[in-house]
C-alpha positions in Angstrom: 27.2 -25.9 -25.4 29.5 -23.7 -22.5 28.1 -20.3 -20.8 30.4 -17.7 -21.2 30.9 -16.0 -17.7 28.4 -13.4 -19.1 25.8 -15.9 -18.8 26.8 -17.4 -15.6 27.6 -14.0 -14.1 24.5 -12.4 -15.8 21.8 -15.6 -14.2 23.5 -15.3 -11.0 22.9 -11.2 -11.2 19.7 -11.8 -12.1 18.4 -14.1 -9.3 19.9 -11.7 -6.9 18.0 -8.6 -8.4 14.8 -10.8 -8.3 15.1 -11.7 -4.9 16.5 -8.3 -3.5 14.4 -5.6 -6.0 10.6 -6.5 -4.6 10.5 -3.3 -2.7 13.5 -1.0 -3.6 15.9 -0.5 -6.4 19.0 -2.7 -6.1 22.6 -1.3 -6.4 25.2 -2.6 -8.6 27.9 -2.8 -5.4 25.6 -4.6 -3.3 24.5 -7.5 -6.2 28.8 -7.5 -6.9 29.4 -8.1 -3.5 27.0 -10.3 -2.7 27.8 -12.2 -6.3 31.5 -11.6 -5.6 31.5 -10.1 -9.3 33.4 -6.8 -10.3 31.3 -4.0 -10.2 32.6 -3.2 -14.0 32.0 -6.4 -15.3 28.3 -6.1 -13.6 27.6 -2.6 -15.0 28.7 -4.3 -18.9 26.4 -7.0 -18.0 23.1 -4.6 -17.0 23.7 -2.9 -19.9 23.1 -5.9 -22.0 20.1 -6.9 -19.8 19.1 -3.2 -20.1 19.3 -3.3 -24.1 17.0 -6.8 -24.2 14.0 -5.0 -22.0 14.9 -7.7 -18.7 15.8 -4.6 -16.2 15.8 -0.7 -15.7 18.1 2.0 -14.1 16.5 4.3 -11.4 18.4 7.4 -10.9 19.5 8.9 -7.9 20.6 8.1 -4.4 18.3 4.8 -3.8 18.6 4.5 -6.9 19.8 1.4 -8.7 17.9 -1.7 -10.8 14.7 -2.9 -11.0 13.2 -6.2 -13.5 11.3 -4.8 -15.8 8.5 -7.4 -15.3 7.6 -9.9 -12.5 10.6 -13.1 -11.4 7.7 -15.4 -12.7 7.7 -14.0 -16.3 11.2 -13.8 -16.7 12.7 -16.9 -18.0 16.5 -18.4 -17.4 16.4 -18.3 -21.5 15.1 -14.5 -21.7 18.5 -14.3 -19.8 21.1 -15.8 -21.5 20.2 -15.1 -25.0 20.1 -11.6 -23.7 23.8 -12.0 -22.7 24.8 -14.9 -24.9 22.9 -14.5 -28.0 21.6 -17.8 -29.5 21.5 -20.9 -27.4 22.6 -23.1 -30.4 25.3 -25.3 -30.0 25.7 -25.6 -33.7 24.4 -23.5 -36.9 23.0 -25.8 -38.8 22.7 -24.8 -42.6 20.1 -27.6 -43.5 17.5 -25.4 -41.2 18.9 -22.2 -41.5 20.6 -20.9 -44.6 18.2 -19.8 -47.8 20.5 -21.8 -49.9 20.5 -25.1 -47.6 23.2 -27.1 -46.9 24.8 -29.1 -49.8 24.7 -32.6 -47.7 21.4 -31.8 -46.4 19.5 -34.7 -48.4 21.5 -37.1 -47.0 22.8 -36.1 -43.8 21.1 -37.6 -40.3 23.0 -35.7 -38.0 21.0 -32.8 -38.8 18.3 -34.1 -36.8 20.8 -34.8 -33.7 21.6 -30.8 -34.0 18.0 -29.4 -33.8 16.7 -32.3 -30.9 19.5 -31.3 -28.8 18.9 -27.3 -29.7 14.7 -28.0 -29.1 15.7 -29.6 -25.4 18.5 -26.7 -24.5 15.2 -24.2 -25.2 12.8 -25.8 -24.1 14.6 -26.4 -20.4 15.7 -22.6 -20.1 12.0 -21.6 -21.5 10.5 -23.5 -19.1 12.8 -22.4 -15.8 11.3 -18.7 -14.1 13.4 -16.5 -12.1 11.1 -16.8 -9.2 11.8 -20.1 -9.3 15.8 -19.9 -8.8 15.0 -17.0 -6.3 12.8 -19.6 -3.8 15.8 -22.5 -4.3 18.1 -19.5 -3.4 16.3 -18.8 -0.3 16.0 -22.2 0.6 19.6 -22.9 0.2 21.1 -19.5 1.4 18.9 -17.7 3.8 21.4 -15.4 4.8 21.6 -14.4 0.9 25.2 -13.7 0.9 27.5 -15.9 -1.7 27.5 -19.1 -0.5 30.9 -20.0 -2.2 32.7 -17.5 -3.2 35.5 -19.4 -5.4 32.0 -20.7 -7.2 32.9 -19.9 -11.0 29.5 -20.9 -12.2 
């Protein structure tokens, strides 16, 4: 499985708006330049966030982004199936077509497909946006990007 940038630009959007929106709304210029992220690309990227529930717009001159619910309910999987859609590296018919796959009975690498699928969702499930936002503070104090050639 490979993130598209809109889920590596998305998490690392995301983290930033977790640990910068506790009192006040957070602007999109200040998450891009902290990120080193294109305002543009950011705005497309809220918008999806926006569409799956994970943040709001506030209007007006404070105005800016807010989560929608608490760091510690939001998951890194709420994320990037907000932005990436499913986390699947392959669509397996044999568990998800009506009509079934026509090797199904015999095929074992059906089982390789949903184990690996089960642990991809079960580590993002499992990881909270508070929890990225504490590492982040640990490891960047300052908050600005700590590498900004980073392309994850």
């Amino acid at each position: 499985m490979k993130l598209s940038t809109k889920g590596r630009y998305g998490l690392r959007a995301m983290i930033d708006l977790a640990r910068y929106s506790e009192e006040d709304p957070v602007s999109i210029n200040s998450i891009a330049a902290r990120q080193g992220i294109s305002e543009r690309y950011l705005e497309q990227l809220m918008g999806l966030l926006r569409k799956a529930g994970l943040v709001r717009s506030i209007r007006g001159a404070s105005g800016g982004y807010v989560l929608t619910r608490s760091s510690g309910e939001i998951s890194v999987g709420d994320v990037l199936r907000a932005l990436e859609g499913s986390l699947e590296p392959v669509k397996c018919a044999a568990f998800y077509s009506e009509e079934g796959c026509m090797a199904a009975d015999g095929c074992v690498t059906k089982y390789v497909w949903q184990k690996i699928n089960d642990s991809i969702n079960e580590t993002v499930d499992k990881m909270m946006l508070d929890e990225l936002v504490r590492e982040s503070r640990v490891m960047n104090p300052e908050g600005e990007l700590e590498n900004p050639r980073c392309n994850v």
